[in-house]
Structure formats: structure tokens, C-alpha cells
C-alpha positions as CSV (number, residue, x, y, z in Angstrom):
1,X,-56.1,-27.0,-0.9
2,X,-57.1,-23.4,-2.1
3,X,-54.9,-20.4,-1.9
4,X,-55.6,-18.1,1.2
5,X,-55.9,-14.8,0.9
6,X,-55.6,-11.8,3.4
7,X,-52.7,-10.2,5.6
8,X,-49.6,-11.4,5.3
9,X,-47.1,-9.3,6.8
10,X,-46.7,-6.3,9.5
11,X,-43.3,-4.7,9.1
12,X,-41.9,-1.6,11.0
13,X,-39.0,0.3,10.0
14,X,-37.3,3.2,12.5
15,X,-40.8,3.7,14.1
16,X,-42.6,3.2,17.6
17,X,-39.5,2.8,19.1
18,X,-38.0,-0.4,16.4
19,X,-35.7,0.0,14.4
20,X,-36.7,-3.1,12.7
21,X,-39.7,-4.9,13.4
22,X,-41.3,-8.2,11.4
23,X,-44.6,-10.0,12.1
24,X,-46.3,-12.6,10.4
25,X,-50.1,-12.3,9.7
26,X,-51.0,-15.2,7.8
27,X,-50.7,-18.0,10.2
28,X,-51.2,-17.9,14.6
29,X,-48.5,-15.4,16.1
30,X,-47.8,-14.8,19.3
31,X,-46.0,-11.6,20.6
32,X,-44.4,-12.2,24.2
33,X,-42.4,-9.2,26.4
34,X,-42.1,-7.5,29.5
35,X,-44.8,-4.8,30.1
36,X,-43.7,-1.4,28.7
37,X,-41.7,-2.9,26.0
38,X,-43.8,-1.7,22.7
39,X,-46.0,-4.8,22.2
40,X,-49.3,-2.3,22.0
41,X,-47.3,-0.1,19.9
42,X,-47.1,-3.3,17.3
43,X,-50.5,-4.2,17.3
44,X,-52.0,-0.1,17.0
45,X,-49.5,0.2,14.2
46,X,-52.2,-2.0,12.2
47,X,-54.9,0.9,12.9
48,X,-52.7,3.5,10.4
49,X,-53.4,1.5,7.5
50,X,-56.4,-0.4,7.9
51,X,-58.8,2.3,9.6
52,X,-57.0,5.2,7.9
53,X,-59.4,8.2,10.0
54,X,-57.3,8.9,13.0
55,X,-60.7,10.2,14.6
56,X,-61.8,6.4,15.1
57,X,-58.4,5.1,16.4
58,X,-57.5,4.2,20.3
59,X,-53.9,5.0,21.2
60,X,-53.7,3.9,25.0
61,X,-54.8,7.4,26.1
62,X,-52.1,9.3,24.1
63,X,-53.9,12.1,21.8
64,X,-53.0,12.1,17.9
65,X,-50.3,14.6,18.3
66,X,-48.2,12.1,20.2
67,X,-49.3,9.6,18.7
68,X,-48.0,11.0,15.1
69,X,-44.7,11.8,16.9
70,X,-44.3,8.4,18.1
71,X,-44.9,6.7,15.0
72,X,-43.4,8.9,12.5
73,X,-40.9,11.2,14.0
74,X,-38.9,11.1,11.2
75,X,-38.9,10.9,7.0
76,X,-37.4,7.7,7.6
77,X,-40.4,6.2,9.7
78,X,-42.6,3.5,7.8
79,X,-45.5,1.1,9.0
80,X,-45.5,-1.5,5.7
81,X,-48.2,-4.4,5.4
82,X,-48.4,-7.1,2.9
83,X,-51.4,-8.8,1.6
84,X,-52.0,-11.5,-0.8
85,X,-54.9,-10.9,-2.8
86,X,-56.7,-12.7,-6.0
87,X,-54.9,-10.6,-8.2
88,X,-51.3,-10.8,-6.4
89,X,-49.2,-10.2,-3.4
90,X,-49.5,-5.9,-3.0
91,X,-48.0,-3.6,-0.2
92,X,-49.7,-0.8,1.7
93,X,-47.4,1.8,3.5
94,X,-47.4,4.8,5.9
95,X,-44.7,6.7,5.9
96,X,-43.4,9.7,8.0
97,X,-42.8,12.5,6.6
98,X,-40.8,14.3,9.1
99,X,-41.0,17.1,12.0
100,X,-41.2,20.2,9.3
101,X,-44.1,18.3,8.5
102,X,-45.4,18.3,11.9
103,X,-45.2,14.4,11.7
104,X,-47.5,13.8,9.3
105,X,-48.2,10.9,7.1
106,X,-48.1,9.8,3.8
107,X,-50.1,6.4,2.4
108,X,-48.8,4.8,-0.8
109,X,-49.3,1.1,-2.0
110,X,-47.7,-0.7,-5.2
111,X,-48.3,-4.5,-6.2
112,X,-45.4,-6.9,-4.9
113,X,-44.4,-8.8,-2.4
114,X,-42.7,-6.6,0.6
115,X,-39.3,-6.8,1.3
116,X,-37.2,-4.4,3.5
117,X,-34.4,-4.4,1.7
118,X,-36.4,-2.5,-0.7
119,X,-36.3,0.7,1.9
120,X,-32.6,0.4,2.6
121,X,-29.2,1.5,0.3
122,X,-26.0,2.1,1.4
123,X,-26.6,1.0,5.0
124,X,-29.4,3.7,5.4
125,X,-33.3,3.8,5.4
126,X,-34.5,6.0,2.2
127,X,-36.0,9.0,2.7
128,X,-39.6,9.0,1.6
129,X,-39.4,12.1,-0.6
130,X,-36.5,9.5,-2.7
131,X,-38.3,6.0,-2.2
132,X,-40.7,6.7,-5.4
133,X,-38.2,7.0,-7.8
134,X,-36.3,4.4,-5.7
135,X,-39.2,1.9,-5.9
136,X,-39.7,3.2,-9.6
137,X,-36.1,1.4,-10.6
138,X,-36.9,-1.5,-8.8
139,X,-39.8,-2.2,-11.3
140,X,-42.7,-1.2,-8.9
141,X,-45.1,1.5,-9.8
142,X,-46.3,2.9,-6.3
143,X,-49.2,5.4,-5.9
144,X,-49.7,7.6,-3.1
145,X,-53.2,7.9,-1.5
146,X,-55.5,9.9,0.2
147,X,-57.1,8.2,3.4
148,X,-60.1,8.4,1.5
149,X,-59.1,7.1,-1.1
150,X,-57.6,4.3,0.5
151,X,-60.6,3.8,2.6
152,X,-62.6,3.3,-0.7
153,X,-60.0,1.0,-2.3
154,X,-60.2,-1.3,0.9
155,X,-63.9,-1.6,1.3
156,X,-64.2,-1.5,-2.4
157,X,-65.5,1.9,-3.1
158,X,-64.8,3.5,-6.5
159,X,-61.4,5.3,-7.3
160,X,-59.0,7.1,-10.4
161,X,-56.8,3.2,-9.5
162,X,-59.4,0.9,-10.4
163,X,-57.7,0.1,-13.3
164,X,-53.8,0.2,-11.8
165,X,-54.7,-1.9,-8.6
166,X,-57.2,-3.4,-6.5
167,X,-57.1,-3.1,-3.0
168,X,-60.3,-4.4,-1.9
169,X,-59.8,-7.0,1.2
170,X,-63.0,-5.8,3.6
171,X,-65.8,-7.1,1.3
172,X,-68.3,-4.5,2.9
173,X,-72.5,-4.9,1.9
174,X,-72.2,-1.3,1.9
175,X,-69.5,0.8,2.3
176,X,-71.1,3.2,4.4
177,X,-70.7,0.6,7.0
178,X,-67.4,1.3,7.0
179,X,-66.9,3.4,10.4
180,X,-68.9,0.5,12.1
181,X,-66.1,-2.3,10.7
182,X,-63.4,0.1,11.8
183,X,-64.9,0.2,15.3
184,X,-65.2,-3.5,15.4
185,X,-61.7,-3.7,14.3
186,X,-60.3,-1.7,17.0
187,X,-62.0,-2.7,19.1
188,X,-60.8,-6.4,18.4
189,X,-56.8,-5.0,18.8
190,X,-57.7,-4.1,22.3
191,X,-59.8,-6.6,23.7
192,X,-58.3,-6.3,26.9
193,X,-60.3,-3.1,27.2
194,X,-63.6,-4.7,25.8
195,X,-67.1,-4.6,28.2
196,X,-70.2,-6.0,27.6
197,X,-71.5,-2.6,26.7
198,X,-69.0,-2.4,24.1
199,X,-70.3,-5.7,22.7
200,X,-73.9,-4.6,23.0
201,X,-73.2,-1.4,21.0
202,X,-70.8,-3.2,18.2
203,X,-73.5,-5.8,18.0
204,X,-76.7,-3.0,17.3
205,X,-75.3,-1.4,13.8
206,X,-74.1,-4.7,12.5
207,X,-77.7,-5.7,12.9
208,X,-79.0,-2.5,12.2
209,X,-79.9,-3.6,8.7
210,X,-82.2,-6.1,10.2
211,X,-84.3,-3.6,12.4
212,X,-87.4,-2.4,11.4
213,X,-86.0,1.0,10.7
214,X,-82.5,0.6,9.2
215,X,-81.7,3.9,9.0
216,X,-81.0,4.5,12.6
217,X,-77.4,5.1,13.3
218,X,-77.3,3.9,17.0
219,X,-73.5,5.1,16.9
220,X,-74.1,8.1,15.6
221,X,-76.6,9.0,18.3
222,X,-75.1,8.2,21.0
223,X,-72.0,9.9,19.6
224,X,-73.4,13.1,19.4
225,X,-75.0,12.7,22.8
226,X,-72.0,13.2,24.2
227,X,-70.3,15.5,21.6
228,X,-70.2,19.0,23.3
229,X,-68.9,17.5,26.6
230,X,-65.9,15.5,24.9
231,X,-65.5,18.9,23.0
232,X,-65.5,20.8,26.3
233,X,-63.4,18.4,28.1
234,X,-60.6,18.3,25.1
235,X,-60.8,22.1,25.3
236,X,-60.9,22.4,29.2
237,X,-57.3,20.1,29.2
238,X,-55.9,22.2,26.0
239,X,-56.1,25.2,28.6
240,X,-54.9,23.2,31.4
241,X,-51.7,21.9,29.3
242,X,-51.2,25.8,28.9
243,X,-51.2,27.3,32.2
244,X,-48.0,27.6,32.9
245,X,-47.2,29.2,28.9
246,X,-50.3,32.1,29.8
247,X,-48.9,32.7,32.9
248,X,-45.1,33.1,31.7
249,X,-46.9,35.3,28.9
250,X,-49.1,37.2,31.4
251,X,-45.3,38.1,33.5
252,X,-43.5,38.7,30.2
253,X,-46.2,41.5,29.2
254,X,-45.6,43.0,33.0
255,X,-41.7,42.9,32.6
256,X,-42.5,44.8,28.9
257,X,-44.8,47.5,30.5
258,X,-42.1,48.3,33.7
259,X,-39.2,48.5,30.7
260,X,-41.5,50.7,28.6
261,X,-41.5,53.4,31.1
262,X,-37.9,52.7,32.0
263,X,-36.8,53.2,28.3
264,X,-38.8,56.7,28.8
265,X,-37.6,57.8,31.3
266,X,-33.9,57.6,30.1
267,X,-34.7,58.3,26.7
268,X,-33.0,61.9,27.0
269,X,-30.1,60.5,28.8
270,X,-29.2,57.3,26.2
271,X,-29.6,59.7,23.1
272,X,-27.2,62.0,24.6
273,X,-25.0,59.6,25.6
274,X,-25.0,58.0,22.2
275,X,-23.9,61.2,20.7
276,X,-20.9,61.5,23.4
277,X,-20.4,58.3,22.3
278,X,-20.5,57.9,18.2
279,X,-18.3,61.2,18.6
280,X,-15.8,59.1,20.7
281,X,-16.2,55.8,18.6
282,X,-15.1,58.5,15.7
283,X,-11.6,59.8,17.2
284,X,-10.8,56.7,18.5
285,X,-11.5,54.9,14.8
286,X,-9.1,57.6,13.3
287,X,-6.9,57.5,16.0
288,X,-6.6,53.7,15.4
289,X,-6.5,54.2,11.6
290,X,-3.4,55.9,11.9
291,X,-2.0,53.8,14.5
292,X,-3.0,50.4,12.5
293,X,-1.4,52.1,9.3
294,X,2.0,52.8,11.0
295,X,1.8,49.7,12.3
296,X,1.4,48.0,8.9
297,X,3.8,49.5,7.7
298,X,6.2,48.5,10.4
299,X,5.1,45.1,10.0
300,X,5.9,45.1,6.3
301,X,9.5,46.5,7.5
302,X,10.2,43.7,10.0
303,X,8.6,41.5,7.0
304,X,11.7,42.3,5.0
305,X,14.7,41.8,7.6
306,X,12.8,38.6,8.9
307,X,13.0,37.1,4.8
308,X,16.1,38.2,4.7
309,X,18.0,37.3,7.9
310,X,15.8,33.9,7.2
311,X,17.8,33.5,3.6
312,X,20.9,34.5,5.6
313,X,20.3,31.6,8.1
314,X,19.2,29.4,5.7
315,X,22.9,29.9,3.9
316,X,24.9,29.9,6.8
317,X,23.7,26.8,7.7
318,X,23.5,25.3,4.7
319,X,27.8,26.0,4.6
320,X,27.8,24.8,8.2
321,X,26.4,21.6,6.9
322,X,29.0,21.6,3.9
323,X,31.9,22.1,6.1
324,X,30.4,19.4,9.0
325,X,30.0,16.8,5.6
326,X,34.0,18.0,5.1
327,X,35.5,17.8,7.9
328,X,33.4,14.0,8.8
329,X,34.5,13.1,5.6
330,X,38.4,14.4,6.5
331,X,37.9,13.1,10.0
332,X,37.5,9.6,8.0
333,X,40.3,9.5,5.2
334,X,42.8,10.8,8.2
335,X,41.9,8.0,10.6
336,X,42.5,5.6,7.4
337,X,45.5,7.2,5.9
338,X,47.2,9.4,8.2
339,X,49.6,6.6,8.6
340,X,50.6,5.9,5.1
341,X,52.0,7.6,1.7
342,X,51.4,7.5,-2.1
343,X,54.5,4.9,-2.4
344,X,53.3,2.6,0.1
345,X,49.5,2.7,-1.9
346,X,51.0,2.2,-5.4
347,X,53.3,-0.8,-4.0
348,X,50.4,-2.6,-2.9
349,X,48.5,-2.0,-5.8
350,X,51.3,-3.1,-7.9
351,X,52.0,-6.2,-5.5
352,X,48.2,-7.1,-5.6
353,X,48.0,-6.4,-9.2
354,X,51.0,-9.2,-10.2
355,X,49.1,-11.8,-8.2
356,X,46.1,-11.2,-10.1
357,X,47.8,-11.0,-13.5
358,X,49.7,-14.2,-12.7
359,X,47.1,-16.2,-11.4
360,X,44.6,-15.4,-13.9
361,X,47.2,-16.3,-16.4
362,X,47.9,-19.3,-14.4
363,X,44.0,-20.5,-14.2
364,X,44.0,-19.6,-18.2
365,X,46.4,-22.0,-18.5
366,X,45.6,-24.8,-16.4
367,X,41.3,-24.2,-17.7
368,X,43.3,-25.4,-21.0
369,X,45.5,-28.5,-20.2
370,X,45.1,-31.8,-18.0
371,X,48.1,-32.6,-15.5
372,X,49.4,-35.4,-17.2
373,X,50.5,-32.4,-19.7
374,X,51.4,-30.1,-17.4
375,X,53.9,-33.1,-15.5
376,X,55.3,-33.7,-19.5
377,X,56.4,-29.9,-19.8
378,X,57.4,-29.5,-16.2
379,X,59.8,-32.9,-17.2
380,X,61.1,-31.2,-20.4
381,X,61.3,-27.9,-19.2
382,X,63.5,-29.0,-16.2
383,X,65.9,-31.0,-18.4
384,X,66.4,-28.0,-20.8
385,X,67.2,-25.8,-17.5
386,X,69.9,-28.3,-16.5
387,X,71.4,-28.5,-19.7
388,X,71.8,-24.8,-20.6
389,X,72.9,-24.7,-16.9
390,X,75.7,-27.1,-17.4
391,X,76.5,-25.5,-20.6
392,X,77.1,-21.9,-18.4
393,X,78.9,-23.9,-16.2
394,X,81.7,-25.1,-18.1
395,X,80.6,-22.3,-21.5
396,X,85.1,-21.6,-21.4
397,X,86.6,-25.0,-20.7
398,X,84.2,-27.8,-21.9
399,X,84.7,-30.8,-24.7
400,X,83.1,-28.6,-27.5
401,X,85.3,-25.9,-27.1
402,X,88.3,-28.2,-27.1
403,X,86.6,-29.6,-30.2
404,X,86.8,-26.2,-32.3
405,X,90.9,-26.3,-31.6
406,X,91.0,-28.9,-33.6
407,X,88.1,-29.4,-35.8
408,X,85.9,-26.7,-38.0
409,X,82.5,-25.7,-37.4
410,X,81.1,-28.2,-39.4
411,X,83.0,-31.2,-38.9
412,X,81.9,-30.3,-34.7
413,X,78.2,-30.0,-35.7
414,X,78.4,-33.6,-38.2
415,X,80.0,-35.3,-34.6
416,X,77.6,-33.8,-32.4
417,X,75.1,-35.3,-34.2
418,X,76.2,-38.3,-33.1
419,X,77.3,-37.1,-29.2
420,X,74.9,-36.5,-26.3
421,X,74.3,-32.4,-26.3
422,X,75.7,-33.0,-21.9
423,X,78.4,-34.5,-23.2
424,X,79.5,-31.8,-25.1
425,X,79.1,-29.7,-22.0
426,X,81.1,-31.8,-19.7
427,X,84.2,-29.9,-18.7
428,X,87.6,-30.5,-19.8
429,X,89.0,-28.0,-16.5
430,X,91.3,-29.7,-14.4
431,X,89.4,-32.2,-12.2
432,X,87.1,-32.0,-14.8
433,X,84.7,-34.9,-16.0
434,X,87.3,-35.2,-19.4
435,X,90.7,-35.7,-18.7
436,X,93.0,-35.5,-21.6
437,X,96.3,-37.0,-21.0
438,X,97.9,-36.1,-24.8
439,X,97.0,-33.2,-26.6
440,X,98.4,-34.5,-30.3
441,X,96.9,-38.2,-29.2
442,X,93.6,-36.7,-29.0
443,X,93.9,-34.3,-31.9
444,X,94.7,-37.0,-34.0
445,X,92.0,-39.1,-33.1
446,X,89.6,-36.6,-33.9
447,X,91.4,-35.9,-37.3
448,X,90.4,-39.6,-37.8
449,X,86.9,-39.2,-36.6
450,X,86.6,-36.0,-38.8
451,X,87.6,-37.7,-42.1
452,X,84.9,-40.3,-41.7
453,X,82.3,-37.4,-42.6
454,X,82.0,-36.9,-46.1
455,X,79.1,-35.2,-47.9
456,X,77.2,-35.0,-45.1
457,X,77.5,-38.8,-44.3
458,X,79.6,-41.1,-41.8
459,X,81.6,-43.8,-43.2
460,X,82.6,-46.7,-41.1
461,X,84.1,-49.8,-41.9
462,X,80.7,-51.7,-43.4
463,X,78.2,-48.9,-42.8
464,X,77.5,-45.6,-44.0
465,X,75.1,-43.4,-42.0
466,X,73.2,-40.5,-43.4
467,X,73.3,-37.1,-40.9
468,X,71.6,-35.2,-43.2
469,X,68.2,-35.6,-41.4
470,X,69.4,-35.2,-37.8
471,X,69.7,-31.1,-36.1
472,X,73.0,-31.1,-34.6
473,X,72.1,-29.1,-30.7
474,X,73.0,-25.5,-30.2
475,X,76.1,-25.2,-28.4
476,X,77.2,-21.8,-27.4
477,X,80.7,-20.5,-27.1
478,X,81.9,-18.3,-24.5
479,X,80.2,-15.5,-27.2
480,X,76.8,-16.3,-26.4
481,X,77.0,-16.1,-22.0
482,X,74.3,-13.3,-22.1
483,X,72.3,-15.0,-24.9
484,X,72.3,-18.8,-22.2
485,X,71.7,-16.3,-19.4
486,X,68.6,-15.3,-20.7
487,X,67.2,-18.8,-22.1
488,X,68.3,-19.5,-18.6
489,X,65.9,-17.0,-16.8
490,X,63.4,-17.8,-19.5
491,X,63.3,-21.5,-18.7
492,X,63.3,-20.6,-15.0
493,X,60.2,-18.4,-15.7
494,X,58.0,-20.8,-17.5
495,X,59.0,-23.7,-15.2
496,X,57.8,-21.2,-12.3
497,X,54.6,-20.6,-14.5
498,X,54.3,-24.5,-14.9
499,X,54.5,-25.1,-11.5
500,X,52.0,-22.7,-10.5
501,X,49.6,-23.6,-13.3
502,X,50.1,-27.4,-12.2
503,X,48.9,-26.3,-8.4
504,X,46.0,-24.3,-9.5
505,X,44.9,-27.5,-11.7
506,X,44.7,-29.4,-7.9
507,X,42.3,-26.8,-6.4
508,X,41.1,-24.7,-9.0
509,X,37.8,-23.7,-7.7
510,X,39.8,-22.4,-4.7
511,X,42.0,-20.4,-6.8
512,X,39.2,-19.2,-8.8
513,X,38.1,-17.4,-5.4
514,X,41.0,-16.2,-4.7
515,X,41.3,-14.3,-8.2
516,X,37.7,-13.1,-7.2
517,X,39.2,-11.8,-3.9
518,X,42.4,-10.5,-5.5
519,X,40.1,-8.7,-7.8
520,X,38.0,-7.0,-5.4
521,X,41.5,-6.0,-3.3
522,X,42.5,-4.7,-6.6
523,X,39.6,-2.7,-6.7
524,X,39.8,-1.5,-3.3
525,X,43.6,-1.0,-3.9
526,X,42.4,1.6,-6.5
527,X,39.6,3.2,-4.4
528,X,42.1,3.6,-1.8
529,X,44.7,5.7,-3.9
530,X,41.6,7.8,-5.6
531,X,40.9,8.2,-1.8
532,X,44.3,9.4,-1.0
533,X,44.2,11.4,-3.4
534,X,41.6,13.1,-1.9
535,X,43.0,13.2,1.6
536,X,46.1,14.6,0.0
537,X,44.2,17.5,-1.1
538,X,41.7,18.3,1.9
539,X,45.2,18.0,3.8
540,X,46.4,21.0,1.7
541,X,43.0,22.8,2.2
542,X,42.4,22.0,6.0
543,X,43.7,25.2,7.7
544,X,41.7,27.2,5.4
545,X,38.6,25.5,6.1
546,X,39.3,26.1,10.3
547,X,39.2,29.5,9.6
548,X,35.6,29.1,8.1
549,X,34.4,27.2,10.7
């Protein structure tokens, strides 16, 4: 099928009452609304473009003025129509170009296919007076027109844009036929208001070529038949739209003539008073001078004290604040310490302090050995305790002191090598654990005992045993009571350590929070002497700072 060429597309943008309007021309369209509801207004639109001589153009009774006013009552106003020709798609517009302009009209065209996003940026319609170099970034080059140039480009007349772009879509035989295709055209847009009369007359000049005389213009005739009487009647209801203006004028030029003579008559009077009156204006503007000076220079005084009692408020209550902080912040330390002293303070700190000390040292300890080796030391700790216990017992009357009577030091230390360390301590006291019945008996037994040590060996009948190897224990005399003492204490202190260690090893997650807790009292122990500290001297500075206040 071969391309169709023609109309394509009527678009109206922010004119004859749309603020967008889109019809399609190349295929059957039908426009259906109420009456009153701008579907002439559409259709007519076509006549701005397409006739292009407003003198041949029907607007529903409404003269050219309103009709411009209508259509383009702004610089924002455009009547757009799209055709598809041989040589491409091209647009023809009419824009507004604004009330300075008394709603006039500019026509332009470019080649390209129309599309109203083209007219719009930012959510606005362009301005014509922008929408060249608008269209110019777009890639279009429009042209504005003349309506008779555009009439010529139409009908295929000759113009300067030949060469840029061709417009020709009313294939006429001769262009001055022209007014008579614009009269059909019109006519077709309203044939609502066509008679047979109307018919007859179209039909005469399209067949006018046919006649015997051609050059008859039947229009034309009958045009200027009735020329002077349109002429008179469009003059006769120019006047009648102006009555009422004349009439205002005609009372306006009374009113001037009655003040003339009014204005005459108390010429004398109004110059006289004007003197009186400048030479008033006068004393009163130096009376005020002076006035507005002393005044200003009051102002300036009441300036100063105003800055200055201002800085003064601005200090005082800059102390008052100072002294509300001090006394909310004595208010606080006496409510936490008014009931305690410095010696209380450093007692907790110290009590809360050994804790943390010991139990760190305790969860040092236990981080480092399993219980199985804590139970071992715990076992050998306790048995060292009972021994050097036993030996303070019985450290005056005990079997190695009644040992040394009778034998030297190192004949005691060769047969305690042999002897159980406790049985050395037992006691020899009356109702002791050794009872010895004969002094001599017992002497000389051990004299016996003593001579079977030689060189550091014991002799016995078939054996000979060498000491030299075994540590004989460290007995102490009545001498070293202090010295046990102290080992005593000492062992009583690690087995307390040992202990402790041995119960942090059974929860020592738990006792790891409680060193954390202990910490943090520590802390807070400290705060709360730093704080006391404080309190002690806000205390000293309190009946001062009433007096301020």
C-alpha cells in the first residue's frame, strides 16, 4: 500500500481554553462533549494555520480582537500541526506572543515530526521568544513566516525557503485561487452553518475557469456589493461599544471646566496660604531639628548605660549560675558524705584494695596449676605446718633436746638421719609421749648408738650404711622460737593462699567477675576519696559563698 500523505496532527498547548489538547488528522476522529465545552474552539484552531488571512476566517460571531485573546493570550500559547509530506514529516506553528503584543501571532515551521515535549522544560511551557534557540539544540532549524509567505509555501507559490523546506500540501491550478480554497475550507469546518446559497456561490469560482469569461470574480463582486454597509455597520457597533467611554469623557471634561474656575477663584487664597504655610513647615523643621538632635543624643546616652547595665547583668548572672552549679554540686557531695570521714574512706579503699590484690594473685595462680597440684601442696604444706607446730610445742622439753645432753651436734644430726623429724619433737615433759625411767640407762645407750657412726657411716653387726647422702631435718632449739614462729605464720599464709587459689580453680569465671567488680569498687573507692576531698574543701569555703549569694 502507498504512503499517505497530508495532516497528521492538531495539537494545542495553553490556548482556547486547553492546557493540552491532541487530535489525530490522518485517520476518522470524532470529537464528542457537552455544548459550550471548546469543541468549535478545536476545529477553528485549524483556520490560523491553514488560511493564515484572518479577514477570511469565521469565529462564531466573535470579532478578531477576541478572537486573538482567546487563542493567544499569552507567550506561552501555540496552535502546532503536523503533516507528512513526500519529502518528510514537518511542523507548522502559531504561537502567541503575549498581551504587550496585543495578542498577536507569530507562524514558524521546521521539518520533524511534532512532539510536545519539545515545548516544555522544567515542568513549564517555553516562551516563544526562547523556543528558537530551544528547538535550535534539539537539532531542528525552524523558520518564522510571514502569512504570506506561508500562504505561498502552502499553495506552492515561490519563497527565500524553497531550498530549506517545502511546504506545499494544497496543490492549487493557480494560486490566485487561493481565497476561494480558503472559503471552501471554512466553510467545510462549519457545515453546520452551510445553505444552499453558500453552495451555489462556492460552486461558481471553482467553476469559474470553465465559463466563458474566466475572469469574473463572482466573490469579489458580490463582496464589494456589500462592502460600505459591512464597513458602516462594523463602524456603527465600534461607536455603540463606546457609548458609555464618550459619555464618562463628555462628564469628565464638565467636572474639569467647574474645577477650572474653582482653582480661579481661590487662586489668591491657596498662594497665600502656601506661603503661611512653607513659613510654618520651616520653624517647625528647625524646631524638630533641634529636638531630633537632643534627642539623638539622648538616645546615644541611654545607649551607653543600657550596654553597660546589659554586661553588668550578663556577669551577675553568669556568677549566679557559678554559684547555683556550686552549691548543686555541694548539695550532692553533702547528701553522699556528710555522714562519713577521711578514715572511714581510706579503710574501705584499703579493705577493697587487699581483696583485689589477693584475688588477682589467687586467679594468677590457679590460671597456672591444675587441682590435682594444688591438693599435692595443700597435703605438703599442711604436714610442714603440723610439724614445725609440734616442734614449738615441745621446742624446751622434747627428745632432741635431751639428745644434745648427751650427744654432740653431729653425732644428733648422723641419728636423725635415721629418726622420724616428729619423733624428735615428741616431748620428753612429764606425761609426755617419751618417758625415761633412767637417766645413765638412757645415756649409755645412746653412747652405744653414737659409737656406731664413724666417718660419716653406721656400723652394725653385718652392715654398714652410708649417711653421707641423706640431709639430716632442721631441728631448732629453744634459740630459734621467733625464727619457727615465723616459718609458722609463713606456712599458715601460703596454705591460706593455697586454699583460696584451690576455690577460685572451682569457679574461676565467677571469680574473674568478681575481680572485675572489685576493680570497679576500687575505682569508685578512689573517686570517692578525690570527691571528699572536694567536699572537704567546699565545706571550708561554704559560709563565704552564702554571703555571695
Amino acid at each position: 500500500m502507498s504512503e499517505l500523505y497530508g495532516l497528521t496532527k492538531l495539537a494545542l498547548l495553553n490556548t482556547a481554553g486547553y492546557a493540552k489538547c491532541v487530535i489525530p488528522l490522518d485517520d476518522a476522529a470524532s470529537i464528542c462533549a457537552p455544548n459550550n465545552t471548546g469543541k468549535s474552539s478545536v476545529i477553528n484552531a485549524l483556520q490560523f494555520p491553514l488560511i493564515n488571512d484572518l479577514r477570511l476566517t469565521e469565529w462564531d460571531g466573535h470579532d478578531l480582537d477576541e478572537t486573538r485573546k482567546f487563542y493567544f493570550g499569552t507567550d506561552q500559547s501555540y496552535i502546532l500541526l503536523e503533516a507528512n509530506l513526500p519529502e518528510g514529516p514537518v511542523v507548522i506553528g502559531v504561537a502567541g506572543l503575549g498581551k504587550i503584543a496585543g495578542y498577536q501571532f507569530q507562524y514558524f515551521c521546521y521539518r520533524g515530526k511534532l512532539d510536545l515535549a519539545h515545548y516544555v522544560s522544567e515542568n513549564s511551557i517555553i516562551r516563544y521568544n526562547k523556543l528558537d534557540h530551544h528547538l535550535r539544540n534539539l537539532g531542528f532549524e525552524p523558520l518564522e513566516l510571514k502569512p504570506s509567505e506561508l500562504n505561498a509555501m502552502l499553495t506552492g507559490g515561490a519563497t527565500p525557503y524553497d531550498s530549506k523546506i517545502n511546504l506545499r500540501m494544497i496543490p492549487l491550478t493557480n494560486v490566485s485561487d487561493a481565497p476561494v480554497y480558503k472559503d471552501i475550507f471554512r466553510r467545510i469546518l462549519n457545515l453546520h452553518r452551510l445553505t444552499a446559497q453558500d453552495v451555489k456561490r462556492l460552486l461558481l469560482p471553482v467553476f469559474a475557469r470553465h465559463l466563458s469569461d474566466p475572469k469574473v470574480d463572482f466573490y469579489t463582486v458580490w463582496h464589494n456589493a456589500f462592502e460600505k454597509v459591512n464597513r458602516d455597520r462594523r463602524e456603527l457597533k465600534a461607536l455603540e461599544n463606546q457609548q458609555q467611554a464618550v459619555e464618562a469623557l463628555e462628564n469628565l471634561i464638565d467636572n474639569r471646566a467647574v474645577l477650572k474656575g474653582r482653582l480661579a477663584a481661590y487662586a489668591p487664597k491657596l498662594d497665600k496660604a502656601l506661603i503661611e504655610f512653607q513659613s510654618y513647615l520651616d520653624e517647625q523643621q528647625e524646631e524638630l531639628g533641634e529636638q531630633l538632635e537632643a534627642l539623638a543624643q539622648e538616645k546615644h546616652q541611654l545607649e551607653d548605660k543600657q550596654r553597660l547595665y546589659v554586661g553588668q547583668i550578663k556577669e551577675l548572672s553568669s556568677k549566679q549560675l557559678g554559684l547555683k552549679s556550686w552549691f548543686d554540686e555541694h548539695d550532692a557531695l553533702a547528701q553522699r558524705f556528710g555522714l562519713t570521714n577521711l578514715p572511714t574512706l581510706q579503710s574501705n579503699l584499703a579493705n577493697i584494695r587487699a581483696q583485689y590484690e589477693s584475688l588477682s594473685h589467687s586467679l594468677q595462680g590457679a590460671a597456672n596449676l591444675n587441682p590435682a597440684t594444688l591438693a599435692h601442696q595443700q597435703a605438703q604444706t599442711q604436714k610442714q605446718l603440723k610439724s614445725l607446730k609440734l616442734q614449738l610445742k615441745n621446742l624446751e622439753y622434747n627428745l632432741y633436746s635431751r639428745l644434745r645432753e648427751d650427744l654432740s651436734l653431729g653425732e644428733v644430726q648422723q641419728l636423725t638421719k635415721l629418726l622420724n623429724p616428729d619423733l624428735l619433737s615428741l616431748s620428753t615433759a612429764t606425761g609426755g609421749d617419751v618417758v625415761i625411767n633412767d637417766d645413765d640407762a638412757f645415756a649409755e645407750q645412746l653412747g652405744q648408738i653414737a659409737d656406731a657412726f664413724k666417718g660419716g657411716k653406721l656400723h652394725l653387726a653385718g652392715a654398714t650404711i652410708d649417711l653421707s647422702h641423706l640431709t639430716a631435718p632442721d631441728m631448732a632449739g629453744s634459740e630459734g622460737k621467733v625464727a619457727l614462729k615465723e616459718q609458722i605464720e609463713a606456712l599458715q599464709l601460703t596454705l591460706a593462699t593455697l586454699e583460696q587459689q584451690a576455690e577460685v580453680a572451682v569457679d574461676f569465671a565467677g571469680k574473674s567477675r568478681e575481680k572485675e567488680r572489685l576493680y570497679q569498687d576500687m575505682l569508685q573507692a578512689e573517686e570517692d576519696l578525690k570527691r571528699f576531698a572536694r567536699y572537704s574543701e567546699m565545706a571550708q569555703l561554704l559560709d563565704e559563698q552564702q554571703l555571695l549569694s
